[in-house]
C-alpha angles and dihedrals in degrees: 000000000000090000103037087059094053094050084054092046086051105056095037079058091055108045081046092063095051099100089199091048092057090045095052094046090049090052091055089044091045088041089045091055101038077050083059088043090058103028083056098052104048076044094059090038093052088042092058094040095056088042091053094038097052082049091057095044096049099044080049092057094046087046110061103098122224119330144141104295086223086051089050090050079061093052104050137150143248133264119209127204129244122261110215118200096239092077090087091065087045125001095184122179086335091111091057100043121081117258103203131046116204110212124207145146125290091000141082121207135203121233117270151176091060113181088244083074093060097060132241101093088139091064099029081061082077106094144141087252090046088051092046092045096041107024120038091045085068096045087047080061102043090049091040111038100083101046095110103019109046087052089054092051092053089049093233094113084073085056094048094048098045093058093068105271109133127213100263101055083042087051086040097048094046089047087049094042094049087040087055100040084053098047089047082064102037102037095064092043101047082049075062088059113045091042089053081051098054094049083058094060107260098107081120115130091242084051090051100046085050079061108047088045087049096052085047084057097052097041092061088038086060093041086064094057089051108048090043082059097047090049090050088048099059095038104046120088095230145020096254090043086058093052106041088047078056095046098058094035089062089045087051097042091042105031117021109035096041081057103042088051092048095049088042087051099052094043095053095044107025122192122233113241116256080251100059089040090059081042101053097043094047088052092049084053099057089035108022126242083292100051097231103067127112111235095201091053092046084055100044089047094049089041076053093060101037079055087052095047094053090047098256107126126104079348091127081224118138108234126205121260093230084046092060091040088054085056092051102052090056095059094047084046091053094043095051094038085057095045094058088031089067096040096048092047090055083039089057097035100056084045082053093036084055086045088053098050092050084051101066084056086074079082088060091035141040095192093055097057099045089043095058094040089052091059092036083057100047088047093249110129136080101270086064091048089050093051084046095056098034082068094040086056096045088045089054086047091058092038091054091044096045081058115040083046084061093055095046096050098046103018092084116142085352085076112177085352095072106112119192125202143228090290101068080041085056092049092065107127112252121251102233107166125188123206108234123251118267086257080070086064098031083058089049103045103046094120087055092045092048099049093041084053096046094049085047088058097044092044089058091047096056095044094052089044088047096050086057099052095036097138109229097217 
């Protein structure tokens, strides 16, 4: 142990006297925190602006005056998605995806107004988890690349080794030092975090254990870097060998790889336009998912059920008209919502399929891997947006139904002239969505955990079977 913690002693010295090493681990630093300076900001601004917006809605809906419930269906009113603080570590896919849902009858909407539409992605790309997957890689190079060479080079590793160190606790000591100059930078900075975090409001226990897993994340995503360093250090034949064979593998890892597996993904599973999409469902309305049903039969047949199922049928009874209109407008409802049900699920799981391909690439790619899980984490990615809009739709669907219900039950002779008032607006169920658990992103990032833990693994081995075979000379 003595020695293991002079070798670490050593190399922390010595990375503390390099003036530009100190300089270049100060700018990331600098670069992470003024990331948090922006990420929290757009956070605060998109936190006021849903809340505003959800005010407005409501106090829209309530206010509407007296109308047809059915005509009010028609109306509607908009649902906006949470913001979670965590967006200003990563804010993911979040720019491109839509914000708001506007809920109506006989229709489903896609999300829209997403902050991509507004201008300004190329700045909203700056961000804390930008900074930790781009950045501090390359400062864990710069830091790490000449451990073993430049030692050689120097000729000290002979006298190292020739005082009785031997190359694992060498190997062990370089790996601790560059581990502890790194968290000297990180840790601080990550306090700052957390602390910006909780003045936003997630100082929640679920916020904080998304964090805890996160920083997890990034330490073994670091680990990677480093180990990768410390193999090429000790296998290169020089110092700048080590570092440009470092360089390229983080450009391969962080650039090209992260590109080719997007373009491969959406080439082998390509996304309809929004306009093909409008066209294809509005096709399947007027001839069924098979092209050859007819949808009034399939909705006579369906009013006939729901008749059945509320006893009228060859009862003798006389029903309502608006009864009956009420039954009607729950088979045309189901018809339609099964119609854009079916289109939006292939929709979202050709987006997911997509997701899925550019994961596998985390084998070929740390980075990758680390990158999707971040988001996954911080409740970023699409699998979050896609739990967010499924409860917005079954919320529509029991607004819709809570309403037309309502026509069909006290309509009666007034027919299409029956005009309800604030309190059925006011009954509306409350949207009260939850976020999922972080199981819910652990699930759906596997591919990203395995090949992070695999290149972790891989990483530590070559560095341990680079360390044995370091050349002295």
């Amino acid at each position: 142990m003595s020695l293991l913690t002079s070798v670490i002693g050593k190399e922390v010295r010595e990375v503390a006297r390099d003036g530009r090493l100190r300089l270049l681990g100060v700018i990331v630093v600098v670069l992470a925190l003024a990331a948090l300076a922006f990420g929290a900001q757009q956070t605060q601004r998109a936190q006021d602006a849903r809340e505003r917006a959800a005010q407005a809605a409501q106090k829209q809906w309530e206010g509407q005056g007296d109308k047809n419930p059915h005509v009010a269906a028609h109306y509607g009113t908009h649902l906006f998605a949470p913001t979670s603080v965590a967006t200003a570590l990563d804010p993911g896919v979040s720019a491109y995806l839509g914000r708001s849902v506007k809920v109506e009858a006989h229709k489903r909407n896609l999300a829209e107004h997403s902050s991509a539409e507004d201008g300004g992605l190329r700045i909203g790309q700056f961000s804390v988890a930008a900074v930790l997957l781009l950045l501090v890689p390359l400062l864990i190079i710069a830091l790490g690349y000449g451990s073993w060479s430049l030692e050689r080079e120097r000729g000290t590793l002979r006298q190292l080794l020739s005082t009785g160190v031997n190359r694992s606790t060498l190997m062990w000591g370089k790996a601790a030092a560059l581990t502890l100059v790194i968290a000297a930078l990180m840790v601080p900075a990550g306090l700052v975090i957390v602390g910006v975090l909780w003045a936003l409001g997630g100082g929640d226990g679920h916020t904080l254990l998304r964090l805890g897993l996160t920083a997890a994340g990034y330490g073994t995503y670091f680990g990677v870097f480093g180990g990768l360093t410390l193999y090429a250090s000790a296998a290169a034949r020089s110092s700048r060998g080590a570092l440009v064979a470092m360089v390229g593998v983080w450009g391969l890892f962080c650039l090209i790889v992260p590109r080719v597996a997007t373009e491969i993904a959406e080439v082998a599973r390509p996304l309809p336009s929004a306009s093909q999409v409008s066209a294809d469902i509005e096709r399947d309305l007027r001839k069924g998912l098979d092209g050859v049903s007819d949808p009034d039969k399939i909705i006579d047949a369906r009013i006939k059920e729901l008749m059945a199922e509320e006893g009228l049928v060859n009862t003798g009874l006389l029903v309502d008209d608006a009864y009956l209109t009420g039954f009607e407008l729950q088979a045309e409802a189901e018809w339609e919502d099964s119609i854009y049900d079916h289109h939006t699920e292939a929709l979202e799981a050709a987006i997911a399929d997509q997701e899925a391909a550019v994961a596998w690439a985390s084998v070929a790619s740390p980075y990758v891997a680390m990158r999707s899980l971040s988001a996954g984490l911080s409740g970023t990615d699409y699998a979050h947006h896609r739990h967010f809009t499924d409860a917005a739709e079954r919320w529509r669907k029991a607004l819709v139904t809570q309403l037309n219900s309502d026509f069909a039950s006290n309509a009666g002779a007034k027919g299409w002239d029956y005009q309800a008032d604030e309190k059925l607006w006011e009954k509306a169920p409350p949207f009260a969505y939850a976020e999922p658990g972080i199981d819910f992103a652990l699930r759906t990032h596997w591919r990203s955990l395995l090949g992070l833990g695999l290149w972790w693994v891989l990483a530590v081995v070559l560095a341990i079977a680079s360390a044995r075979r370091a050349r002295v000379v």
